[in-house]
C-alpha positions as CSV (number, residue, x, y, z in Angstrom):
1,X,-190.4,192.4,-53.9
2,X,-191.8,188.9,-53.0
3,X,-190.4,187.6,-56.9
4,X,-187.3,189.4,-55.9
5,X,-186.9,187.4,-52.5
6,X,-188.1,184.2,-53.7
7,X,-184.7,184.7,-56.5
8,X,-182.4,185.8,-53.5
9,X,-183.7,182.6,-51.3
10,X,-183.0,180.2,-54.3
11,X,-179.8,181.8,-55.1
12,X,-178.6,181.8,-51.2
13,X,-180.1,177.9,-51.1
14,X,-177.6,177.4,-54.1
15,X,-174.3,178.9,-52.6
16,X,-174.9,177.0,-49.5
17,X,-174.8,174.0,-51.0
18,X,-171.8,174.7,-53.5
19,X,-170.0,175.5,-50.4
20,X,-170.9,171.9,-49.1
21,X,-169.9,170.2,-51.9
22,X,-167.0,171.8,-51.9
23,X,-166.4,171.1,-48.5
24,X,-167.0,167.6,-48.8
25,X,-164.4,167.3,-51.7
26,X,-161.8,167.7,-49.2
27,X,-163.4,166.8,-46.1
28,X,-163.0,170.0,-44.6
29,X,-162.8,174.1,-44.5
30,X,-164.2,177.5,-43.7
31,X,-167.7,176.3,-44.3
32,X,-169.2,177.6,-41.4
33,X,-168.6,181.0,-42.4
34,X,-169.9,180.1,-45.8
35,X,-173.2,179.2,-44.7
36,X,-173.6,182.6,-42.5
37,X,-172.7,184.6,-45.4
38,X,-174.6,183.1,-48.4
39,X,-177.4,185.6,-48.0
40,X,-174.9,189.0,-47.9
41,X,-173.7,187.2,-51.2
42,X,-176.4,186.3,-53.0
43,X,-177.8,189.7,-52.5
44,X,-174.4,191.1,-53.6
45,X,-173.9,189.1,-56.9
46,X,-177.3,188.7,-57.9
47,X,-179.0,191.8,-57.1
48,X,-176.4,194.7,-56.3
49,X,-173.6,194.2,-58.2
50,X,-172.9,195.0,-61.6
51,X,-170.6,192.4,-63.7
52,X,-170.1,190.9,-66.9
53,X,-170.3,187.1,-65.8
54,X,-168.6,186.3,-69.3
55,X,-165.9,189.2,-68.6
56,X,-164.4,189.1,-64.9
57,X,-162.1,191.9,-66.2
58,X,-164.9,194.7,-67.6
59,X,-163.5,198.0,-66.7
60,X,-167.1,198.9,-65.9
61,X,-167.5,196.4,-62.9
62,X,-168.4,196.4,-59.8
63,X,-165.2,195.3,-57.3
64,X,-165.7,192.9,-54.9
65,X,-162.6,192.6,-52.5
66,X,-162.9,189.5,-50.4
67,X,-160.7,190.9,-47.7
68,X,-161.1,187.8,-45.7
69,X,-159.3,185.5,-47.8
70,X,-159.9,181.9,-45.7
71,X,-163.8,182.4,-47.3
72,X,-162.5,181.9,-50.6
73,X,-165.0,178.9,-50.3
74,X,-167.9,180.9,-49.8
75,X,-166.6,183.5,-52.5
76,X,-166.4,180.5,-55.1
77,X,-169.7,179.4,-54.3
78,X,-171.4,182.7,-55.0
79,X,-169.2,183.0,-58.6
80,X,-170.3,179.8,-59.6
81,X,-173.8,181.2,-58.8
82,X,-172.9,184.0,-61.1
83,X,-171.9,182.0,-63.8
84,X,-168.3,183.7,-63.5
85,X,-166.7,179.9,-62.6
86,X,-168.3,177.1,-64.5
87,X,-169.7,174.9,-62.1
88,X,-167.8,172.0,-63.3
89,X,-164.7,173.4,-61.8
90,X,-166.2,173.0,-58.3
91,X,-165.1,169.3,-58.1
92,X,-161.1,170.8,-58.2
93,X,-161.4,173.0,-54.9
94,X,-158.4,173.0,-53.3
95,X,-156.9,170.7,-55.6
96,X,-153.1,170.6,-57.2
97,X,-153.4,173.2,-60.6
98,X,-157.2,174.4,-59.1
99,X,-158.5,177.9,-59.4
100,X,-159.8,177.3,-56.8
101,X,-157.0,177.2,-54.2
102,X,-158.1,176.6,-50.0
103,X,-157.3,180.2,-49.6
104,X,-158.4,183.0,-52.3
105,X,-155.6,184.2,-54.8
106,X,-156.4,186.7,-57.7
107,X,-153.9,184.9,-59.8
108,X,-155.3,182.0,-59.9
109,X,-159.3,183.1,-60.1
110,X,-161.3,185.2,-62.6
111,X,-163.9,187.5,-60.4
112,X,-161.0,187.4,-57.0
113,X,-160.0,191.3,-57.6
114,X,-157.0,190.5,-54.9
115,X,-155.4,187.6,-52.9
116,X,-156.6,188.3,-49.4
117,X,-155.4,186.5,-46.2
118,X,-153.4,188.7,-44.4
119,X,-156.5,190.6,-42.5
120,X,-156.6,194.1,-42.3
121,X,-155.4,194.5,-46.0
122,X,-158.9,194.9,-48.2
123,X,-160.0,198.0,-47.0
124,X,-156.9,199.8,-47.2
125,X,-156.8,198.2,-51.2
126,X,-160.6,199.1,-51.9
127,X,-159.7,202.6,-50.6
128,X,-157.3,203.3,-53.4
129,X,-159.3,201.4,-56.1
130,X,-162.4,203.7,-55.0
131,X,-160.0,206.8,-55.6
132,X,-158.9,205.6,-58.9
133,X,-162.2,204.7,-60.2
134,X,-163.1,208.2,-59.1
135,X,-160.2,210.0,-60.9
136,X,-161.3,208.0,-64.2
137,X,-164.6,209.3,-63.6
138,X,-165.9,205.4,-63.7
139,X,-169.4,205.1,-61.7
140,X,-168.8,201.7,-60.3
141,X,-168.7,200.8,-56.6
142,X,-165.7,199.2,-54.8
143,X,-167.1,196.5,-52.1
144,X,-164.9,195.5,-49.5
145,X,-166.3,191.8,-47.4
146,X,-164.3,191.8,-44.6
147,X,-164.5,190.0,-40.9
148,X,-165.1,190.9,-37.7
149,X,-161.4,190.0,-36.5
150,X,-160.7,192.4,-39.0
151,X,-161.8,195.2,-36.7
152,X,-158.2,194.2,-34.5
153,X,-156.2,195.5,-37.4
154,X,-155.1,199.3,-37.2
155,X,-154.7,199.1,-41.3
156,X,-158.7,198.9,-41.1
157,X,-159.4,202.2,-39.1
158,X,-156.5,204.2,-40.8
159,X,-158.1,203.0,-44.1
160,X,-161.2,203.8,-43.4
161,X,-160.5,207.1,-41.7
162,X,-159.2,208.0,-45.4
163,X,-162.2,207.0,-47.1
164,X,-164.1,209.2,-45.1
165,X,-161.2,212.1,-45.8
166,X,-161.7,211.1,-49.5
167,X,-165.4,211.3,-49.0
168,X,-166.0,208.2,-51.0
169,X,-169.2,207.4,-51.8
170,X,-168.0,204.3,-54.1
171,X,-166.7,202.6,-51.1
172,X,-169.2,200.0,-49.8
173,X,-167.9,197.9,-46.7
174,X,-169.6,194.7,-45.8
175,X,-168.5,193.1,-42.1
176,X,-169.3,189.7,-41.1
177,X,-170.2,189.7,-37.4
178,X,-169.9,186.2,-36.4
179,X,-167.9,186.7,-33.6
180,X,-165.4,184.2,-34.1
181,X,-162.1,183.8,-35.2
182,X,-159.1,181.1,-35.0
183,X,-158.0,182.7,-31.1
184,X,-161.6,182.3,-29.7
185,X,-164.7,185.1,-29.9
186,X,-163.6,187.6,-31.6
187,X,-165.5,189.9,-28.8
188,X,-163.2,188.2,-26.5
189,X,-160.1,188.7,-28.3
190,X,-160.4,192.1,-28.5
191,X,-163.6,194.4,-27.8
192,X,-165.6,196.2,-30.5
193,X,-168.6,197.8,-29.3
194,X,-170.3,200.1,-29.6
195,X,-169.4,199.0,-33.3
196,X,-172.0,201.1,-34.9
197,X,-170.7,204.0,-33.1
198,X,-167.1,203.6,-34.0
199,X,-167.7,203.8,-37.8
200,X,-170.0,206.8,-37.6
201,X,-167.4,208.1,-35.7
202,X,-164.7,208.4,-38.6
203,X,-167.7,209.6,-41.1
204,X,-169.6,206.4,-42.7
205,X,-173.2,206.2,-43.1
206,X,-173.6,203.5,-41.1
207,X,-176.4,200.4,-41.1
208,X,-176.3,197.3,-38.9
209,X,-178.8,194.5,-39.8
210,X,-179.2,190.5,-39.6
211,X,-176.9,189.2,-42.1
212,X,-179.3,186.7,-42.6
213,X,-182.8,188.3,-42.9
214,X,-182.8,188.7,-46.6
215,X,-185.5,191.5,-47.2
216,X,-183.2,193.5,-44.5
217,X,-179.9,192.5,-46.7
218,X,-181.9,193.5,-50.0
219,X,-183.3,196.8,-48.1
220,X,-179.6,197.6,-47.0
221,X,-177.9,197.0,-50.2
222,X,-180.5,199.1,-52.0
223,X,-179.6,202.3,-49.1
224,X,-176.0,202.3,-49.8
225,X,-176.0,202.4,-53.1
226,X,-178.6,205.0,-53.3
227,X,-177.3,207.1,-50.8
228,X,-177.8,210.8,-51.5
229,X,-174.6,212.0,-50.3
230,X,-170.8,211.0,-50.6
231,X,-169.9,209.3,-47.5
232,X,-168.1,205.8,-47.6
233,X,-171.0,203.3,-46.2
234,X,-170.6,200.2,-44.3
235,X,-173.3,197.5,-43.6
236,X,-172.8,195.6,-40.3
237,X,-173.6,192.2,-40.9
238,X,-174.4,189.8,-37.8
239,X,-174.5,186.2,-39.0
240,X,-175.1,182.9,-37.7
241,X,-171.9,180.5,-38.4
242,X,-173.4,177.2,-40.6
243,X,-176.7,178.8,-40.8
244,X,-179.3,176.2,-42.5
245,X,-177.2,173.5,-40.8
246,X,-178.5,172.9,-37.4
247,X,-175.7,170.5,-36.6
248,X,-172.8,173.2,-37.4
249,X,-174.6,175.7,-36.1
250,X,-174.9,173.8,-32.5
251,X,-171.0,173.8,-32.5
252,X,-169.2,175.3,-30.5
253,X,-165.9,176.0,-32.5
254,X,-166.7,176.1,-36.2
255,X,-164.3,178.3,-37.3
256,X,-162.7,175.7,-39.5
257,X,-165.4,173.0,-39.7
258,X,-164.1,169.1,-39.8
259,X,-166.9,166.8,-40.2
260,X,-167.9,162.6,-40.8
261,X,-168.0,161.5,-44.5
262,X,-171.3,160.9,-44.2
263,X,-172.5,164.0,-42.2
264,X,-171.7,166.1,-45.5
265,X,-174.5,164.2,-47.6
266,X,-176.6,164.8,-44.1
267,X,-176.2,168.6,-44.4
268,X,-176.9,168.6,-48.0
269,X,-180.5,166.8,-47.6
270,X,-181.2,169.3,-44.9
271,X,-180.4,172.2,-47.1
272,X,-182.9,170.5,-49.5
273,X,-185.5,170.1,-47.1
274,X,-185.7,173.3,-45.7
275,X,-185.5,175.1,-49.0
276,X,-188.8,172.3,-50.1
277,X,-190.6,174.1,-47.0
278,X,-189.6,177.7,-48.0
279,X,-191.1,177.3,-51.7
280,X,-194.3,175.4,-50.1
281,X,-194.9,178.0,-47.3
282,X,-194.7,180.8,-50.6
283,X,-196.8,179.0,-52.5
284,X,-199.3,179.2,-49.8
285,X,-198.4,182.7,-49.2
């Protein structure tokens, strides 16, 4: 286990800081959610999932549906981790002729299994690729990374009131719980507790953890995909915006983060730092 954490820290350390370089090559984006969600992803791409990094296609894949298409950046970041985008490609983000466009688009990028944006549209989509893997008798799992402002769509509920119909046990859902979204908190904009509640309500196994506590990501990955019976199972996923970052995370509205040329080269060396301590403080261990 402590091998196993030590790999999910380096790999989290490492999306982090693609997202940052990315970020700095234009100055700006969805960063802040990036850095929240870089442990949920490393755990998902380099423990959970099962992929052909050289194959994006392989009909025996794992899906992963990135519902929430404005973190395309944070999505890239975890397939260059992969090794499903080389990482010499990260210099093009949002670029003219990039596969890596500001917002994610499955035309354009191999491992994006559709072009999200629109929110509320994933979990309907991972609902009828679950069925279909089902009716082809193909074991692998359909995850569906979604937001919290998410939860205002009524596509969501009706989806995932079918999955439960459909009793599918293929159908992971992962929620980012930042509470925040373009309008203001997304608790503010429109109330969603007592979240847990609400999903075991329409018949998901339900877990809610700290997005950012890697042995409880690792533990809760591990439970829904070894889950005994066939409900659809959702992990609740509270994260801090610009985690590892403690100048983002101080801001008040980092929804879209904007910052000084030099302050991305400032974030970069604190990543650095911090990840220095981790490996010292292990090595103690």
């Amino acid at each position: 286990m402590t091998s196993t954490l030590e790999t999910l820290r380096d790999s989290a350390y490492r999306i982090r800081r693609n997202a940052l370089l990315m970020g700095e090559v234009q100055g700006q984006g969805y960063v802040g959610q990036a850095l929240g969600y870089a442990d949920v992803l490393a755990v998902a791409y380099s423990h959970a999932m099962t992929i052909k990094p050289e194959d994006p296609e392989w009909e025996g894949r794992d899906r992963f549906l990135l519902s929430h298409g404005h973190y395309a950046i944070a999505h890239y970041a975890a397939l260059i981790e992969a090794g499903v985008i080389p990482m010499e490609e990260l210099d093009t983000y949002g670029s003219d002729d990039s596969r890596l466009p500001m917002s994610g688009m499955a035309t354009y990028t191999p491992g994006m299994e559709m072009s999200g944006g629109s929110l509320g549209q994933g979990l309907p989509i991972a609902v009828g690729m679950a069925l279909g893997l089902r009716h082809k008798r193909n074991p692998a799992f359909v995850y569906n990374s979604m937001s919290d402002g998410e939860l205002n769509e009524g596509s969501t509920w009706e989806a995932a009131m079918a999955a439960s119909h459909h009793r599918l046990g293929n159908l992971i859902c992962l929620v980012d719980i930042n509470n925040q979204q373009a309008d203001g908190p997304s608790s503010d904009v429109m109330g969603f507790e007592p979240l847990d509640k609400r999903w075991e309500s329409f018949g998901w196994h339900v877990q809610r953890i700290d997005g950012n506590d890697l042995p409880a990501v690792l533990e809760a990955f591990d439970i829904a995909r070894h889950l005994a019976d066939d409900k659809p199972r959702v992990i609740l996923c509270h994260t801090l915006m610009g985690k590892g970052v403690p100048f983002l995370e101080a801001r008040e509205k980092n929804h879209f983060i904007r910052v000084d040329a030099d302050e991305w080269q400032q974030a970069l060396q604190i990543l650095e730092e911090s990840r220095a301590v981790a490996h010292e403080i292990g090595e103690r261990a």
